[in-house]
C-alpha positions in Angstrom: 74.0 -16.3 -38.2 71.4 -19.1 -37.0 70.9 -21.7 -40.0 67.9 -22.6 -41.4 67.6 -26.1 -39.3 68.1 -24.1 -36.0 65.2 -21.3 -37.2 63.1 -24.3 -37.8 63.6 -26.2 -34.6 63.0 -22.6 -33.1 60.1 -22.3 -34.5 58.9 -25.6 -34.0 59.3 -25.1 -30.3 57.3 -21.8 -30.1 54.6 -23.4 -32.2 54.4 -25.9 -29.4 54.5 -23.4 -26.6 51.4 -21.1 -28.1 50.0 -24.7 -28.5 50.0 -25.0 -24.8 48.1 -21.6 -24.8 45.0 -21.7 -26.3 43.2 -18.4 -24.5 46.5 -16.5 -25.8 50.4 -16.0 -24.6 52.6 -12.6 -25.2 55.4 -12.8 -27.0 57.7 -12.0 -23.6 56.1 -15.4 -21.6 56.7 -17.4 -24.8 60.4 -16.2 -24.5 60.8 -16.7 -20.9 59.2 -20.1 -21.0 61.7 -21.7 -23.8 64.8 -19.6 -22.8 65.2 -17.9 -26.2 65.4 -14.3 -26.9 62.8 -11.5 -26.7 63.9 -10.7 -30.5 64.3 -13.6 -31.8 60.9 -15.1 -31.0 59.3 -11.8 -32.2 60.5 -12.1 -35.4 59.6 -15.7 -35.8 56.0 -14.9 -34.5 55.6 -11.9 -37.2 57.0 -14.4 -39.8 54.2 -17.2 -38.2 51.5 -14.5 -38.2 52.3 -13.3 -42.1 50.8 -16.9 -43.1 48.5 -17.3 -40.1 50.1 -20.2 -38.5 49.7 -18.0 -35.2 46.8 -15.1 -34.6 46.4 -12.1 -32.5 43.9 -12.6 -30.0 41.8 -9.5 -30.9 43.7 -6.3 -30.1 45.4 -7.5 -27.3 49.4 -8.9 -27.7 48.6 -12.4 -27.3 48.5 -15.2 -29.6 47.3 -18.6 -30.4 47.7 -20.9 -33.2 45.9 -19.6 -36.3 43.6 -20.9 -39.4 47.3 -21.5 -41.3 48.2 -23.8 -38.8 44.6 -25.3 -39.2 44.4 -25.6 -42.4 47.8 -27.6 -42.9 46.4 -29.9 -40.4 43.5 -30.5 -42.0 46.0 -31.5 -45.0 47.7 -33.8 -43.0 44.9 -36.4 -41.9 44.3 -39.3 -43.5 41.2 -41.4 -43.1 38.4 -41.4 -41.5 37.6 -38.0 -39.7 35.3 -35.7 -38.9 36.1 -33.5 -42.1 35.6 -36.6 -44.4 32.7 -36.8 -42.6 30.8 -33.2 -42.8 32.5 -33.3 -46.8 29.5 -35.9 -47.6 27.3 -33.5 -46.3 28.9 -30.0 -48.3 28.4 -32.1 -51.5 25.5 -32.8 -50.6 24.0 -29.3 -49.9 26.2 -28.1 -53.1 24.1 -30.8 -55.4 21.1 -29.4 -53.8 21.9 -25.8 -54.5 24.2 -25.7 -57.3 26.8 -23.4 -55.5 29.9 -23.6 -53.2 29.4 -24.9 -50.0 31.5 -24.2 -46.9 31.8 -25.2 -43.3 33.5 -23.2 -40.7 34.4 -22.5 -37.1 35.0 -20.0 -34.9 38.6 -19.1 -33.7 38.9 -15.9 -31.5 35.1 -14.8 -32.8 36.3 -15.4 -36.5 35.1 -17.9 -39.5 37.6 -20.1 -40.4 36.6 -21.7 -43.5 37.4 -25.4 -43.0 36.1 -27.2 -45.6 34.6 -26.3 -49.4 32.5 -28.1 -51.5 32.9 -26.1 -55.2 30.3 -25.7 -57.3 30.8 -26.4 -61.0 29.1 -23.5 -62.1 31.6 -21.8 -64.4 30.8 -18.2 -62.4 31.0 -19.8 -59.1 31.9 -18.1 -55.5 34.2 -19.9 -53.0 36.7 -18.9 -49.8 40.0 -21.6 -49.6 40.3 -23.6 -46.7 42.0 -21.5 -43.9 40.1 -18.7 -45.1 39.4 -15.9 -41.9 36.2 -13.6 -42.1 33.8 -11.4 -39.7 30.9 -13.6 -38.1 28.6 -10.7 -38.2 28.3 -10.4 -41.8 28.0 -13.6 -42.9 25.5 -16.4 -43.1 28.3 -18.7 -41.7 29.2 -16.2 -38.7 25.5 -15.6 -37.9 24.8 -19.7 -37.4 27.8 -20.1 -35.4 27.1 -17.0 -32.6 23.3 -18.6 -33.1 24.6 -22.0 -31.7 26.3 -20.1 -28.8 24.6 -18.3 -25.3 23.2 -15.0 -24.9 26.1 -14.3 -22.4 28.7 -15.2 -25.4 26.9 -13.4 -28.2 27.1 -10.6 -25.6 31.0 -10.8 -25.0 31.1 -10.8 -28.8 29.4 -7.6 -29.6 31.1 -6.2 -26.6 34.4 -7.2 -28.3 34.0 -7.1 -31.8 33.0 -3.4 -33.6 30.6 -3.9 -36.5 32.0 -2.0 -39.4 29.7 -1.7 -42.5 30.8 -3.2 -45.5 28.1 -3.1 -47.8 24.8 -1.0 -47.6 23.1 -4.1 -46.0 25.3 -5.0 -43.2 24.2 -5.0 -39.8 26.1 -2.5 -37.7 23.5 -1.6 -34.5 23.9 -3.8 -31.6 20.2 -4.2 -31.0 19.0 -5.2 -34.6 21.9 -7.4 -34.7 20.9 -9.6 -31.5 17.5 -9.5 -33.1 19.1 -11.0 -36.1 20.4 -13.8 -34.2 17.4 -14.4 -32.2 15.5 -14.7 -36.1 18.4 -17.4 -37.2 17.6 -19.6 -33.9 13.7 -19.0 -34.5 14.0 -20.1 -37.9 17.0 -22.4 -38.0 19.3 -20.9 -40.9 21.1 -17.4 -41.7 21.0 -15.1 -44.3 23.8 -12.9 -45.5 21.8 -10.8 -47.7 24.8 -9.0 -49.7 26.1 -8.1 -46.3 29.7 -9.3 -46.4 30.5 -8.2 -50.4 28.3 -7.0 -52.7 26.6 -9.6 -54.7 26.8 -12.3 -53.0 23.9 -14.2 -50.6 24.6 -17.0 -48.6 22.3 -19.6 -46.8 23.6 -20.5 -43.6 22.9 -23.6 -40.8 24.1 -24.6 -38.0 25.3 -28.3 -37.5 26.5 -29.1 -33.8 28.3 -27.2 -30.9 26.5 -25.1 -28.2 30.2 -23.1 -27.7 32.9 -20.8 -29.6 35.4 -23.9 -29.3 32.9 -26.7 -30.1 30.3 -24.7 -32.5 30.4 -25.8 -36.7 27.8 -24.6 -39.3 27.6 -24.7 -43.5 27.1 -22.0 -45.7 26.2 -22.3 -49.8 27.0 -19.1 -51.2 26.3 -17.6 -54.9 25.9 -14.4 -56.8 22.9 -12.7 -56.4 22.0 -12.9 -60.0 21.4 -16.3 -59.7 21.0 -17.3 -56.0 18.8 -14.7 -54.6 17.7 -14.4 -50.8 14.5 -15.8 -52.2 16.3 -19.2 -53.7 18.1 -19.3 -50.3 15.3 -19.4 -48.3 13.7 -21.9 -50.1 16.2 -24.1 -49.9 16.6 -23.7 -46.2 14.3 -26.6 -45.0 17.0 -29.0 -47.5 19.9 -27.6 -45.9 18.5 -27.7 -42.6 18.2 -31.0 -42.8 21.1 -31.9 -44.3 22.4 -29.9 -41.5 20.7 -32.8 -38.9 22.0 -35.4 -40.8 25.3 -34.7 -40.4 25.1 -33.8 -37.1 23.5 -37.0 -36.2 26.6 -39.0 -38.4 29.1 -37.0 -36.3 27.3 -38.1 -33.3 27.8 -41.5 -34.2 
């Protein structure tokens, strides 16, 4: 039986080797590649996948290193960085608004929450860092795939079904690009009880024109206090808080 210092030099070494993989690697080629068994690195992966240090690449059997491995990362640095950065700018947005901010990317067409910014609102709404949610459905989503081509918001709808959740979510292709065409024209997103019942968020982009480079904020609330109508009127503050930061991470 392997001992606990082998399994974690193991898995150290396929963490490395889906590392060197970012598009996506089967479980067989990372097995091949560092000599171990089939079985064995199929295990580890599962275990790696259970707290999302590793994803599935969509429905295919490949995958790349997940908003687990992310968010311990993020734990890691010290200093100055571009999270200590964009956090100036969450609090910033949360002041404005009273509510939670958040700032997320996209990995394999999915929010990662990478940052919060909590309200102190005793009924407050927040994701944790590492979070993983649908871009379609919420304000974060809809300002990242705004950032991003026609030709990838294509791929994405052409990859990625859009399953109702709540009365108000968006599930037809062609009202949905239209949706996306509004956030660009108008320079934030709504999630208008979309994603969970409840709940509206006010979305902006910050900087990235691509899935990999692409980051974007989000305040969220109930909707018994932060109504689409509070959002919007606070979208000209967080748009440009939004410039602001883009312009600090510029540098």
């Amino acid at each position: 039986m392997p001992t606990l210092s082998q399994s974690a030099a193991k898995i150290v070494r396929i963490m490395e080797a889906v590392s060197r993989h970012p598009s996506g690697v089967r479980v067989a080629d990372v097995a091949q590649e560092l000599g171990l068994n089939r079985s064995t690195v199929h295990r580890l992966i599962a275990t790696l996948a259970r707290d999302s240090w590793v994803t599935r690449v969509g429905n295919t059997a490949m995958f790349t290193l997940g908003p687990g491995f992310l968010a311990f990362c993020q734990r890691a640095v010290t200093g100055t960085n571009i999270l200590s950065t964009l956090r100036t700018f969450a609090r910033e947005l949360t002041e404005a608004s009273g509510e939670t901010t958040h700032v997320g990317i996209l990995l394999n067409f999915k929010v990662v929450h990478v940052l919060q910014a909590r309200s102190t609102r005793q009924l407050g709404i927040a994701s944790d860092v590492g979070a993983v949610d649908e871009a379609y459905c919420t304000s974060l989503g809809k300002a990242l795939l705004a950032r991003c081509s026609e030709a990838v918001l294509a791929h994405y709808l052409d990859v990625t079904p859009l399953v109702r959740r709540t009365p108000n979510t968006i599930v037809e292709r062609r009202r949905f690009v239209d949706e996306i065409a509004r956030v660009r024209a108008a320079g934030y997103a709504l999630d208008q009880e979309e994603s969970s019942p409840g709940v509206v968020c006010l979305g902006v982009g910050i900087c990235g024109n691509t899935p990999e480079t692409a980051i974007a904020m989000s305040t969220t609330g109930p909707s018994s206090r932060f109504s689409v109508r509070r959002a919007i009127s606070l979208a000209p503050k967080a748009r440009e808080v939004a410039r602001r930061a883009a312009a600090a991470l510029a540098g």
